[in-house]
N, CA, C and O atoms as a DFTB+ gen file, in Angstrom:
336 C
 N C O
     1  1     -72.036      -0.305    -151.873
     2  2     -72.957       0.643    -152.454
     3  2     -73.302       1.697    -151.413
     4  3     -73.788       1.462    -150.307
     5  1     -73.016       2.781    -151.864
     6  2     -73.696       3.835    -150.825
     7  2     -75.095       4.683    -151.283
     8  3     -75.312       5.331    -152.307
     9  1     -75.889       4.432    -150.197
    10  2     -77.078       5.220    -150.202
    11  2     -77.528       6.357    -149.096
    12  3     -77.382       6.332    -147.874
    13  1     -77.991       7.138    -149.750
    14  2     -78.362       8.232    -149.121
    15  2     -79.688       8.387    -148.643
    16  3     -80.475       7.856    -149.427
    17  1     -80.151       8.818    -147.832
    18  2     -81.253       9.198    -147.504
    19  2     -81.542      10.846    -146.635
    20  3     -81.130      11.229    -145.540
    21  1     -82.379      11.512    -147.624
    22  2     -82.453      12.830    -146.866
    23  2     -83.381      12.933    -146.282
    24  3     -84.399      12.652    -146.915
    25  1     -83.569      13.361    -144.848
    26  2     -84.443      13.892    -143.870
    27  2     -84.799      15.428    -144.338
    28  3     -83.799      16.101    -144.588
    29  1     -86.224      16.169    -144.516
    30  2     -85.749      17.449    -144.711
    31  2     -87.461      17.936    -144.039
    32  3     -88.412      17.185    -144.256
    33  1     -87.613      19.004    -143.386
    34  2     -88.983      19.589    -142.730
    35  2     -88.809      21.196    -143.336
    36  3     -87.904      21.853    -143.851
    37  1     -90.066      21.384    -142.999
    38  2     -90.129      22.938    -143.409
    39  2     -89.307      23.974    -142.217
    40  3     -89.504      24.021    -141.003
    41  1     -88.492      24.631    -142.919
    42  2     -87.310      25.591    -142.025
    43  2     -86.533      24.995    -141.918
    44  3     -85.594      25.679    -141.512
    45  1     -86.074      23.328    -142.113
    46  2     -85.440      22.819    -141.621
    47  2     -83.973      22.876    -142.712
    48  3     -84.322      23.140    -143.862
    49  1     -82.894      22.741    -142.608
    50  2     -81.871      22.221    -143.796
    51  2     -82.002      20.851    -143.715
    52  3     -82.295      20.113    -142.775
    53  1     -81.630      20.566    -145.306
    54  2     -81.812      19.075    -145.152
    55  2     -80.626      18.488    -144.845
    56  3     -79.524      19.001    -145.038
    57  1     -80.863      17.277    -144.307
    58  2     -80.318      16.472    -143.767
    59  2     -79.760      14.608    -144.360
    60  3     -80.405      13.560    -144.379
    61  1     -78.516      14.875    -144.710
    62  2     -78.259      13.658    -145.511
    63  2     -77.288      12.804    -144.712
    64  3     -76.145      13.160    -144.427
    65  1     -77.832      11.669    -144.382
    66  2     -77.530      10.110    -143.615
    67  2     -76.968       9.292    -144.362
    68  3     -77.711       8.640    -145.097
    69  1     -75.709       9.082    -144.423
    70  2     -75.418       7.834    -145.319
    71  2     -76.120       6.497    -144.332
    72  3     -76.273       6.640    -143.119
    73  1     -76.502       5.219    -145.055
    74  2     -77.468       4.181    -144.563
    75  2     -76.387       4.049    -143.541
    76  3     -76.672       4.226    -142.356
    77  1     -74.805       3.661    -144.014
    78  2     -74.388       2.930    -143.160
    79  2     -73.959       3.788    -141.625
    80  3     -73.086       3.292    -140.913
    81  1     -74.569       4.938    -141.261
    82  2     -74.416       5.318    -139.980
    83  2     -75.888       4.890    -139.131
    84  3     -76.076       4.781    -137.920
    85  1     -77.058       4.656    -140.568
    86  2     -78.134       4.716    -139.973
    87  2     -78.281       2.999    -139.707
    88  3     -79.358       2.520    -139.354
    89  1     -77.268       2.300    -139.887
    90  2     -77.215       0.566    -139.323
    91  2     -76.731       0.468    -138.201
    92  3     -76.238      -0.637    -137.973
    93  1     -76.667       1.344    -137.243
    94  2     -75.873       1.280    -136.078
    95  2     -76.678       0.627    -134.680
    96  3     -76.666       1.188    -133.584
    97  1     -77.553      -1.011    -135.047
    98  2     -78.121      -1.419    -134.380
    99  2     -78.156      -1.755    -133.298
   100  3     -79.159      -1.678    -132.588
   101  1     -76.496      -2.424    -132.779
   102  2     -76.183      -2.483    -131.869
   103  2     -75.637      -1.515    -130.931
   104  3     -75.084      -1.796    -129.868
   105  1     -75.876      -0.122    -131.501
   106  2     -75.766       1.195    -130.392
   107  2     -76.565       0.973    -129.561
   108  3     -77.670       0.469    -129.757
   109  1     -75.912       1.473    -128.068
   110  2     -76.831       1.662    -127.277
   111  2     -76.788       2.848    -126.558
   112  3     -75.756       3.221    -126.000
   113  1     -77.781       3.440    -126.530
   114  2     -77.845       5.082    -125.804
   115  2     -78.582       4.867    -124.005
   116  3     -79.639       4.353    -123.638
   117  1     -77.628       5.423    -123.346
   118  2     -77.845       5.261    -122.248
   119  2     -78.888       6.304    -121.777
   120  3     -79.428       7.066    -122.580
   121  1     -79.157       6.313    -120.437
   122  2     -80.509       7.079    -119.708
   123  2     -80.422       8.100    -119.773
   124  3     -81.406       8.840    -119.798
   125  1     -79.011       8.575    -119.833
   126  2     -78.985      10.153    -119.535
   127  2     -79.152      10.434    -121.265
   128  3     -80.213      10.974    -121.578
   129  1     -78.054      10.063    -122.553
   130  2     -78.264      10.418    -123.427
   131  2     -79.909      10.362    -124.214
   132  3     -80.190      11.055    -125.191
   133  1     -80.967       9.291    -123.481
   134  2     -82.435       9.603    -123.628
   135  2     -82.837      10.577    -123.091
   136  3     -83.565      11.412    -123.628
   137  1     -82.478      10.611    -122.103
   138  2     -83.235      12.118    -121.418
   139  2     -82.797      13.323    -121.660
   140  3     -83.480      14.284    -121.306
   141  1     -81.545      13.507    -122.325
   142  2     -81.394      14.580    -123.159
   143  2     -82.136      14.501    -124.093
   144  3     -82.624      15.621    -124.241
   145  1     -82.467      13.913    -124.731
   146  2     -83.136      13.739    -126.098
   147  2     -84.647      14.012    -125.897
   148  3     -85.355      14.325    -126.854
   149  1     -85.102      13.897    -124.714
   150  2     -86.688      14.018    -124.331
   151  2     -85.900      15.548    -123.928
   152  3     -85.729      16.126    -125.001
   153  1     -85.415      16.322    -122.889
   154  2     -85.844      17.335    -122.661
   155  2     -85.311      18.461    -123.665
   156  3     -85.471      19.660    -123.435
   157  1     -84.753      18.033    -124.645
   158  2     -84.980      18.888    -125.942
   159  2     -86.531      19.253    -126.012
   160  3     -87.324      20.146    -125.713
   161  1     -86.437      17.691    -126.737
   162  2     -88.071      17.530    -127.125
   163  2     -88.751      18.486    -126.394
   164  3     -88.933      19.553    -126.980
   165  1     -89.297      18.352    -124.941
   166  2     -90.455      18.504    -124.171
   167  2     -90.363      20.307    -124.211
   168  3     -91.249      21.159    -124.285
   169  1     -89.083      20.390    -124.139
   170  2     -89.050      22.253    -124.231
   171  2     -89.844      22.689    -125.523
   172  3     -90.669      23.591    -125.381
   173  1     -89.665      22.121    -126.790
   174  2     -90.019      22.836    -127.670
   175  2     -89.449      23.410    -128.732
   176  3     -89.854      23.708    -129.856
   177  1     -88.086      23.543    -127.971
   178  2     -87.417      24.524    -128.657
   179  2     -87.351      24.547    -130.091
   180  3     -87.598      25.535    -130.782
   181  1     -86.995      23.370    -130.523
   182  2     -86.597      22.909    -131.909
   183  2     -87.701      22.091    -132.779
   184  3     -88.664      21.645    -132.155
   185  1     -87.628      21.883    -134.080
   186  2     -88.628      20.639    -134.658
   187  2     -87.204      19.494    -134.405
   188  3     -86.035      19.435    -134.787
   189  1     -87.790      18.981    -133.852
   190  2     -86.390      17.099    -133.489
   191  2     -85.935      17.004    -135.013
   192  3     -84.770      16.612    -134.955
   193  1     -86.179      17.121    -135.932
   194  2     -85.872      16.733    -137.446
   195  2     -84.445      17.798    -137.818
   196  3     -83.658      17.705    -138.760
   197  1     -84.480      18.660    -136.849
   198  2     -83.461      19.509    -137.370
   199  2     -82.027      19.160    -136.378
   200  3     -81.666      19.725    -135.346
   201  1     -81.433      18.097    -137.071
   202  2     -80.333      17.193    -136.335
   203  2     -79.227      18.001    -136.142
   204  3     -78.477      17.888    -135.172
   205  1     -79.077      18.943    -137.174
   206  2     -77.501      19.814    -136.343
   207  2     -78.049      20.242    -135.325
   208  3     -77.444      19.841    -134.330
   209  1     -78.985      20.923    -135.063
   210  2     -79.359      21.900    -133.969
   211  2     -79.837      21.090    -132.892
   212  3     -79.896      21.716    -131.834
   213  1     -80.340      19.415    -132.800
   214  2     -80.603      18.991    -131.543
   215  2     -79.667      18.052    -131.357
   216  3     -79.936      17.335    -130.393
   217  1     -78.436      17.716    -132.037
   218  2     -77.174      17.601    -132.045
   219  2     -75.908      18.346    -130.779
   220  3     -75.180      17.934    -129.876
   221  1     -76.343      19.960    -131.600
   222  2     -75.908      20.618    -130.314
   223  2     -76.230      20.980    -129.342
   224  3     -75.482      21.258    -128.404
   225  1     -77.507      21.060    -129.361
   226  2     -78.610      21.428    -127.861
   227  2     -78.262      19.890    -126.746
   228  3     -78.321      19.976    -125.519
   229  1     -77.977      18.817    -127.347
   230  2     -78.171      17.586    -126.377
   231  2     -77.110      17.299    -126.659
   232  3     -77.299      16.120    -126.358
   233  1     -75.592      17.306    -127.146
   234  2     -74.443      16.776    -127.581
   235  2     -74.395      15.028    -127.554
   236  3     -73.736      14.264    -126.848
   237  1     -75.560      14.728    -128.826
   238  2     -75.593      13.674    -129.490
   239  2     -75.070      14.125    -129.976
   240  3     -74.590      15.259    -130.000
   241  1     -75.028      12.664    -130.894
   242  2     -73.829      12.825    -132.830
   243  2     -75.360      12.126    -133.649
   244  3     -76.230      11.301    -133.372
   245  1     -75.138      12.710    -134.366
   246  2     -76.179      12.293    -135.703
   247  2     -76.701      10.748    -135.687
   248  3     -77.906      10.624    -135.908
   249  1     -76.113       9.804    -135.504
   250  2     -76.080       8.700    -135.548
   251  2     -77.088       8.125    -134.256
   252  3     -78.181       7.577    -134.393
   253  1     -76.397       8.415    -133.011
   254  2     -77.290       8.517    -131.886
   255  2     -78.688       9.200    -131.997
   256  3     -79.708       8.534    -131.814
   257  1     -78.736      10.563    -132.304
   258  2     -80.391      10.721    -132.370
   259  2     -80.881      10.074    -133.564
   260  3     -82.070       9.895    -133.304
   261  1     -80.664       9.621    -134.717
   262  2     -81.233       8.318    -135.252
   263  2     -81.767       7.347    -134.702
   264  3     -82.957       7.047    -134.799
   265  1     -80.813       6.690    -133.989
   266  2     -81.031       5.629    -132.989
   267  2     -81.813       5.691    -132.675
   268  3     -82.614       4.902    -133.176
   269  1     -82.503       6.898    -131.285
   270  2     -83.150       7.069    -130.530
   271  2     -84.268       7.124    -131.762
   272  3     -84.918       6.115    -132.036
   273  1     -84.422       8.202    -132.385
   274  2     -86.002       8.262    -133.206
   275  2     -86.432       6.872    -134.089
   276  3     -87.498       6.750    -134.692
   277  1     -85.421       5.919    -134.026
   278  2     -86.280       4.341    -134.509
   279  2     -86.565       3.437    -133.211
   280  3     -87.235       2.404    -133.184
   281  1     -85.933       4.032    -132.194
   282  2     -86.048       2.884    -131.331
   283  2     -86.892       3.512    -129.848
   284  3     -87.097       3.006    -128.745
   285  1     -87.156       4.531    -130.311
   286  2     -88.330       5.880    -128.998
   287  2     -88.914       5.334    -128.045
   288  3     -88.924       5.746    -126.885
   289  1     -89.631       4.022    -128.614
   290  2     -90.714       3.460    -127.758
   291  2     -89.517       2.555    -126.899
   292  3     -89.330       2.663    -125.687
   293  1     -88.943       1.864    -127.595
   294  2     -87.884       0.821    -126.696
   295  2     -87.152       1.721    -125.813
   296  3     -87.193       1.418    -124.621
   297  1     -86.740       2.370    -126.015
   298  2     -85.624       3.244    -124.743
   299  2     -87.027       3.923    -123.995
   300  3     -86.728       3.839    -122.804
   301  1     -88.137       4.431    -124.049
   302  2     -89.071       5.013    -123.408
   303  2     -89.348       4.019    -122.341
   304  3     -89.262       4.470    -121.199
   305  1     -89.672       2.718    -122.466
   306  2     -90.249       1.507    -121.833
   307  2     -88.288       1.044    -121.050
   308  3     -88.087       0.583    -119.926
   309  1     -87.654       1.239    -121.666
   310  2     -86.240       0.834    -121.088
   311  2     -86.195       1.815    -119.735
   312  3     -86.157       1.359    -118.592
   313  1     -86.206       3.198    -120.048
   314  2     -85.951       4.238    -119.084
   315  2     -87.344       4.906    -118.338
   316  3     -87.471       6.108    -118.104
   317  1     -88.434       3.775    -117.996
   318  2     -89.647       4.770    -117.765
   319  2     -89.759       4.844    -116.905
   320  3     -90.876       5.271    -116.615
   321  1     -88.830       4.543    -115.712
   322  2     -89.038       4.781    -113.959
   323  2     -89.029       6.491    -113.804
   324  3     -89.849       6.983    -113.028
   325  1     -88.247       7.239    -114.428
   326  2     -88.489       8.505    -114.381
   327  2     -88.251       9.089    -115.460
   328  3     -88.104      10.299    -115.286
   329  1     -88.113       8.655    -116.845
   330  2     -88.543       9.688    -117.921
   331  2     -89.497       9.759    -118.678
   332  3     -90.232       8.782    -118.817
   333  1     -89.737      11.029    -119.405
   334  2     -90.821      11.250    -119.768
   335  2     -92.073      11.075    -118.923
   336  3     -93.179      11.335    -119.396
């Protein structure tokens, strides 16, 4: 069965996840691919919800910044000797 789920913010295009990229539990994103993902964030530049564009700003893949936005606090506490 395939299910969809759309992400969508204001300005943003929406954004459609099939589940089964968003089961990718046993990914693991390493220090540097978190800390790309924070210094997106911390700049500003973007709303994080808009996945093509912090896709290409941090050269994640869709799947990976998923990851990271369910699991934020765990990789934050994983990588907190110097990020964030």
């Amino acid at each position: 069965m395939l299910v969809t789920i759309v992400l969508s913010c204001t300005g943003c295009i929406k954004q459609e996840l099939n589940i089964q990229e968003l089961k990718m539990s046993k990914m693991q994103i390493s220090k540097q691919q978190f800390q790309s993902y924070v210094d997106v964030q911390m700049s500003g530049v973007t709303n994080m919800y808009n996945a093509t564009l912090v896709s290409q700003l941090t050269g994640l893949t869709k799947p990976e910044l998923i990851n990271i936005m369910q699991n934020y606090d765990t990789y934050k506490k994983q990588y907190s000797d110097d990020t964030v």
